[in-house]
C-alpha positions as CSV (number, residue, x, y, z in Angstrom):
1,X,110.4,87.0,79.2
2,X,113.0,88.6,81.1
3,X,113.4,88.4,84.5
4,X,112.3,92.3,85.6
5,X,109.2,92.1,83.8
6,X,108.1,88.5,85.4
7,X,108.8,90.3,89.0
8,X,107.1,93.2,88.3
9,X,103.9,91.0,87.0
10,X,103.6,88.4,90.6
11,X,105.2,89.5,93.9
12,X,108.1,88.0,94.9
13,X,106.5,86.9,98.8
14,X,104.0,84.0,99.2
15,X,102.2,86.0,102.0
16,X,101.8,89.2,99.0
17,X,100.5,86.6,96.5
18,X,98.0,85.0,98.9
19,X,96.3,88.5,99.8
20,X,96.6,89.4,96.1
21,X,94.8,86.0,94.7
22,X,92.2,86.0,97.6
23,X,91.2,89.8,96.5
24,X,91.2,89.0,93.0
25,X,88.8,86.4,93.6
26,X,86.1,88.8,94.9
27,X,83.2,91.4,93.4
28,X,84.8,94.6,92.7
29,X,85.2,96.7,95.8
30,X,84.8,93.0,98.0
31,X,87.2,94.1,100.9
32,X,88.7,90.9,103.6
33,X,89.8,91.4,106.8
34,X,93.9,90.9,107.7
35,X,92.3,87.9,109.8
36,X,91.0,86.2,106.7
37,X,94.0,86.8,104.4
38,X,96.0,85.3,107.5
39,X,94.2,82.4,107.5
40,X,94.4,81.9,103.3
41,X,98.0,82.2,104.1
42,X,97.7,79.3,107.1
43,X,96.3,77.2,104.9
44,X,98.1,77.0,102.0
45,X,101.0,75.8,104.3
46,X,98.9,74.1,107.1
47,X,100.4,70.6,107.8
48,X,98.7,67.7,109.6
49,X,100.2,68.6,112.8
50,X,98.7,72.4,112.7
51,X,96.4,73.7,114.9
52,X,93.5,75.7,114.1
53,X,95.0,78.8,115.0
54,X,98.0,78.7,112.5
55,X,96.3,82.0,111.5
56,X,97.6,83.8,113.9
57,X,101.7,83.4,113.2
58,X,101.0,85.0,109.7
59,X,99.5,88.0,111.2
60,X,102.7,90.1,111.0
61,X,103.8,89.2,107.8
62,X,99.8,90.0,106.3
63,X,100.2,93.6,107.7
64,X,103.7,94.2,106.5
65,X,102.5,92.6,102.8
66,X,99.6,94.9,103.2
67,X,101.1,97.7,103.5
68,X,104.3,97.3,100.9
69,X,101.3,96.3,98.5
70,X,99.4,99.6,99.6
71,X,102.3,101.8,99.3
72,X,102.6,100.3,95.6
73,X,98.9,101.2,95.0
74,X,98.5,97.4,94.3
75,X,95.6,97.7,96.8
76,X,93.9,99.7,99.4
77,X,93.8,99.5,103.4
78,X,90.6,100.6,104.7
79,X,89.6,101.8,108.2
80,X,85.6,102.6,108.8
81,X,85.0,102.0,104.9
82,X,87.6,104.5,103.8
83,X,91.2,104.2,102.3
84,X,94.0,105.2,105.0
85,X,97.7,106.2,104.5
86,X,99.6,102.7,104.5
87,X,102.0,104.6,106.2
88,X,100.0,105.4,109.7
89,X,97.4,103.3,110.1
90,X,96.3,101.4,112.9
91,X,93.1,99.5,114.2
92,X,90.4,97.3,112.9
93,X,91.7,97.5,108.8
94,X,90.0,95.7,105.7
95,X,92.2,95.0,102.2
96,X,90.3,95.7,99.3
97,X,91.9,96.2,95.7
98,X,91.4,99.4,94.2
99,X,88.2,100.6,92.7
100,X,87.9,103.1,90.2
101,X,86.7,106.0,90.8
């Protein structure tokens, strides 16, 4: 397998894969909150020492993976129930991956 094709297949950043494998997981159209892909992210790297609000450090780096992923069409960022331009979005979002139409 060469080397472009196993990048373009799984996403280089942990953060990216974490949101990606949570969705995946779900029913189709299942959306998550940034919170809760935050706190997937948290605990795959939580150590003893950790407190329960780890979360919260990833909660930069789930909205900038959300958004590169959006702007690849790899999945959807929803405000009020309804897809938003990855580019200008701001508020309470959801992640969802994209349903067919």
């Amino acid at each position: 397998m060469s080397g472009d094709a196993e990048q373009a297949e799984s996403p280089d950043d942990p953060v990216a894969e974490a949101i990606l494998d949570t969705l995946s997981g779900l029913s189709p159209g299942a959306s998550i909150s940034m919170m809760d892909a935050a706190r997937v992210v948290a605990d795959r790297r939580r150590r003893p020492t950790d407190g329960a609000e780890l979360w919260r450090r990833y909660m930069n780096a789930v909205r900038q993976q959300a958004t590169h992923l959006a702007r690849q069409g790899r999945l959807e960022i929803l405000r009020k129930g309804q897809p938003v331009d990855p580019k200008n979005f701001k508020g309470v979002v959801r992640l969802r991956l994209p349903v067919s139409d």
